[in-house]
N, C-alpha and C positions, 0 to 999 in steps of 0.2 A: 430720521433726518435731523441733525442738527442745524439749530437756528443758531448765526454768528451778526448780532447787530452793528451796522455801520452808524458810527456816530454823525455823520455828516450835516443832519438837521436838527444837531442837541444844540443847545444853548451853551458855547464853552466856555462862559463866567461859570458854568455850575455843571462841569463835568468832571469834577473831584465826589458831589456829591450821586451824579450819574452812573459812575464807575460801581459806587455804593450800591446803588438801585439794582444794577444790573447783577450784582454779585448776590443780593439777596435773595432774588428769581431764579436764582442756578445758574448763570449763563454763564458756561465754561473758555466761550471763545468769543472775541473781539476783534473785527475786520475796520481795519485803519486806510482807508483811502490817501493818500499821497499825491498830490495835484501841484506840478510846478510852477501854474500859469505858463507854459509855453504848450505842451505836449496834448493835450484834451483841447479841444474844437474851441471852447468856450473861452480858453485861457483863464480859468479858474487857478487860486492859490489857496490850500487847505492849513497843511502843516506838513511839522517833519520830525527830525527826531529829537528834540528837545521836549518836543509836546508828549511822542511816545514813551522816552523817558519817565516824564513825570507820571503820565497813565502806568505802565510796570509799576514804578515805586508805588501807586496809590492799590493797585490790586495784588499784586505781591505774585512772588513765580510760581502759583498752581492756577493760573489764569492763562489760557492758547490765545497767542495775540499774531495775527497775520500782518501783512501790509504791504499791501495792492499798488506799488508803484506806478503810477501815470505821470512817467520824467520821462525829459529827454535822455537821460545821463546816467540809467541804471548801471551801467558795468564799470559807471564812476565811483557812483557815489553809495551802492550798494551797504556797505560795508556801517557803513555810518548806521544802519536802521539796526543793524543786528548787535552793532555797540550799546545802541538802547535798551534792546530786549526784547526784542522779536522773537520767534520762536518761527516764524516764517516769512520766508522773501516770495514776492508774487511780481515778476516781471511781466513785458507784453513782448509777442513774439514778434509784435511791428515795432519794436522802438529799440532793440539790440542787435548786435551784428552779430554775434558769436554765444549763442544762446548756451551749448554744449559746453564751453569752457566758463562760462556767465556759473552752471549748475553746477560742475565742481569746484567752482571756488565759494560758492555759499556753502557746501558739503563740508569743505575745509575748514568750515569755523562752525561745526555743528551744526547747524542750524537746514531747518527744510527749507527748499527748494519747490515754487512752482511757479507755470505761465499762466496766462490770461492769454485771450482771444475776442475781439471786437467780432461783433456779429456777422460782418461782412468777410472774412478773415476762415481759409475754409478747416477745416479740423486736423486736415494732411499739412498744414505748417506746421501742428505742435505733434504728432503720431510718431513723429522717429526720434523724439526725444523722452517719449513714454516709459520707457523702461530706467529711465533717471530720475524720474519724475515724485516728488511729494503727494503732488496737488495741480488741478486742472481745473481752470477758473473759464468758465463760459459765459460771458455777457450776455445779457436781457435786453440790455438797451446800449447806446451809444454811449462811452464816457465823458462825463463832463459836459453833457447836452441837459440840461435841466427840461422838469414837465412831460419826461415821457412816457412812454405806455408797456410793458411787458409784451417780449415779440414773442407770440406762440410759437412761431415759426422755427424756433431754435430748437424745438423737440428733436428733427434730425443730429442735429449735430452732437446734442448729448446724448440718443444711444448710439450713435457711432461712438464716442468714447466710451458711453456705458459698455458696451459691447469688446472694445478694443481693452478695458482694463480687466474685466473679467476672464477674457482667454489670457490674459498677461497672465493672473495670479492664477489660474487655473494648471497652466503648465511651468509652475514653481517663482513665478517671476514676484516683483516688487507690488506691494497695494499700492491705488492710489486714491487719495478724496477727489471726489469729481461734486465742483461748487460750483454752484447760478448765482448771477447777481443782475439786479434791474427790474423795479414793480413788482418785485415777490410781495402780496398780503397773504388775507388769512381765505383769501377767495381763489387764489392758486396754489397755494403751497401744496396740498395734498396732488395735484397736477403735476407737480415737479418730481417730486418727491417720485411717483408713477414710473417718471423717467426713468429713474435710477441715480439720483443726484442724492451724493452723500449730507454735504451744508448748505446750504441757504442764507443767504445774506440779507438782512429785511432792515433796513433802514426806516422811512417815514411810516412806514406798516406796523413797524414798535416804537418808537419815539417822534413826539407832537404829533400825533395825530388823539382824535377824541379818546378819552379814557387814559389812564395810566399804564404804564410800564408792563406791569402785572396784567390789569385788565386782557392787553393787547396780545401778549404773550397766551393766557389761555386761550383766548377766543383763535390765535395760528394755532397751538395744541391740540386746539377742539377738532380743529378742520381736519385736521392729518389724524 
């Protein structure tokens, strides 16, 4: 299982030299939250692709960088992320209308293509679009609701897709990474992992929390 840190609780006066840190410990992928203040509960505002920009230029293109769109305006304003250097589009299947035509036109400019799904949100809105599919992001917790807790409960819904990508590639069809995000530390991760969940998104689990970078990272390596 790969681990992909969200920067969301870095310090971004000194996420030029985060980027650094992160690239010394191996970490080959980088999960970009995108928060418009309208669309997440909370009306949080993170960044966009200015900031992504400058992260690419600072890790250079052998670096997988995601980014997890939480906008109202994905089928708008898509395009703009992958200008930066994305390497993947992560939509919500509750915030576009035409998700089907949303994933060929990120195809269109190379670039992978995947949904997200809110916990509440059952796993049969993103299934008939599986065989188009990059990547299948399953939320832990609520986006954009700060303080909360990893929902065990979500083990169904990721082996139904564990389950549902396996017979896909089983009988010739496309792979896909099937990724958790919400309260992953180093006390669930080998849990998840269990499921069948390819990445792992660990935010305050690797960055500020006690010990450093490195530290935190072995002690989730230890667990798994």
């Amino acid at each position: 299982m790969q681990i992909a840190p969200s920067i969301l609780t870095a310090d971004f006066c000194e996420i030029g030299e985060l980027m650094d840190e992160l690239i010394s410990n191996d970490i080959d992928w980088i999960h970009l939250d995108v928060m418009d203040g309208n669309w997440v509960i909370n009306k949080t505002i993170t960044f966009g692709p200015s900031l992504i920009r400058s992260i690419r230029e600072r890790v250079g293109s052998e670096i997988f960088i995601d980014c997890h769109l939480m906008i109202t305006n994905a089928e708008e304003t898509w395009e703009q992320y992958v200008d930066a250097g994305v390497n993947l589009v992560i939509f919500h299947i509750e915030a576009v209308s035409d998700p089907n035509s949303l994933i060929d036109e990120i195809h269109s400019r190379d670039c992978q293509a995947g949904i997200v799904l809110n916990p509440n949100t059952s796993a049969s809105e993103v299934l008939p679009f599986l065989s188009k599919l990059d990547l299948v992001l399953v939320m832990s917790v609520v986006p954009g609701k700060g303080g909360q807790s990893f929902m065990p409960d979500m083990e169904s819904k990721v082996r139904d897709f564990r389950k549902a990508i396996d017979t896909q590639i089983q009988s010739g069809g496309k792979p896909v990474k099937l990724m958790i995000d919400g309260g992953i530390k180093h006390h669930n991760a080998a849990l998840v992992k269990s499921w069948g969940i390819d990445v792992a998104v660990v935010g305050s689990g690797l960055i500020n929390q006690n010990g450093t970078i490195e530290e935190n990272l072995k002690e989730i390596t230890s667990a798994l």
